[in-house]
KEMIKOL-919268 format. One line per 5 residues: their letters; for each residue y, z, x of C-alpha. Coordinates in pm, whole numbers. Layout:
residues N
a> Y:Z:X | ... .
END
This chain:
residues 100
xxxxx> 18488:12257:-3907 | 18459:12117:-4257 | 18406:12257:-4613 | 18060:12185:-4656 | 17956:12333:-4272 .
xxxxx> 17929:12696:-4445 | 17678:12577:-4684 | 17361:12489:-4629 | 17016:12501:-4803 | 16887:12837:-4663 .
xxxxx> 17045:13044:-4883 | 17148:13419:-4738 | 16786:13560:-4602 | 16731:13885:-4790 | 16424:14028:-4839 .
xxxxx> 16345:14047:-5181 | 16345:14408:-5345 | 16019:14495:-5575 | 16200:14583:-5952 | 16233:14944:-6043 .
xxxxx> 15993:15126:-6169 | 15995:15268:-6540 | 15969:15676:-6484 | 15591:15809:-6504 | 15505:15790:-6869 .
xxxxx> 15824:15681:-7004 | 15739:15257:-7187 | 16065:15184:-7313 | 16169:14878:-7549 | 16321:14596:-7462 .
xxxxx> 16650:14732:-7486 | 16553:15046:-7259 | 16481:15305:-7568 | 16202:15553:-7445 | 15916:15554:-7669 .
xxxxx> 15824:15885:-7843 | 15504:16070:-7783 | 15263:16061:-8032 | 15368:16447:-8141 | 15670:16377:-8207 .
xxxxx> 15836:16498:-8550 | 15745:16189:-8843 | 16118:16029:-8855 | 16082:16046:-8447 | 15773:15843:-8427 .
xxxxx> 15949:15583:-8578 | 16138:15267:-8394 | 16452:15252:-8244 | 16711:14972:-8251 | 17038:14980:-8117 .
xxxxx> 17332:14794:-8316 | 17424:14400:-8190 | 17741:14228:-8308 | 17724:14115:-8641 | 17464:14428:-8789 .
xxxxx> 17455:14607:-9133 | 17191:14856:-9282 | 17070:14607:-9524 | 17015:14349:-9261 | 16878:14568:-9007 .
xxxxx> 16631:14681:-9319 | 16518:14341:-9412 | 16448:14226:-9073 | 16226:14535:-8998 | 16103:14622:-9354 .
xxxxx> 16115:14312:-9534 | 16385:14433:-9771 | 16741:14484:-9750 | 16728:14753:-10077 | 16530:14991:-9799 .
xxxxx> 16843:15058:-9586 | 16943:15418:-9758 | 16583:15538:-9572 | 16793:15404:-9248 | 17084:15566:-9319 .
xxxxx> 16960:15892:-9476 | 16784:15893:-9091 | 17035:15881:-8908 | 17341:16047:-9094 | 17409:16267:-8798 .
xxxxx> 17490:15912:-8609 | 17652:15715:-8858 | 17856:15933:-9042 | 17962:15951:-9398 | 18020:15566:-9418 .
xxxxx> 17694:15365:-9469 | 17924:15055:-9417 | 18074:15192:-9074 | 17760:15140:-8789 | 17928:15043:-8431 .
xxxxx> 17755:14817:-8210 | 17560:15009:-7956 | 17462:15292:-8187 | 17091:15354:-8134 | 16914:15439:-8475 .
xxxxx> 16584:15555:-8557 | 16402:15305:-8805 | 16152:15573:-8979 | 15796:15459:-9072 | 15801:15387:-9442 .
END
């Protein structure tokens, strides 16, 4: 028996499983962040993002508001998250983007 006798173009016959299900009510974003309901507290009803490589306030501000200035509103959101550094945010972090 040769090498190429295990292969062949059939592939391994699985059926193919339907994708899961978000839970009843629960959208999420892209990156799996539940939505809030609609009566949820003001700074709650905002977005979500959760920290990539590479992030700061300012930049996550000026993507989502237009202006890097607006990143205290970010960080005076999510204090309890970040800490007392403004300049410290670790990748994966998820942090609430308040409406402005």
């Amino acid at each position: 028996m040769g090498l190429f006798d295990f292969l062949s173009n059939d592939g391994e016959k699985k059926p193919v499983q339907p994708a899961a299900k978000p839970a009843a009510g629960g959208a999420t974003d892209f990156f799996g962040n539940a939505n809030q309901p609609a009566g949820a507290p003001a700074a709650a009803q905002g977005e979500t993002y959760t920290v990539v490589s590479g992030d700061s306030l300012s930049k996550i501000a000026k993507h989502h508001y237009g202006d890097a200035a607006k990143w205290h509103q970010i960080y005076d959101a999510n204090k309890n998250i970040i800490g007392s550094n403004p300049d410290h945010i670790e990748v994966g972090q998820v942090l609430t983007l308040p409406k402005l």
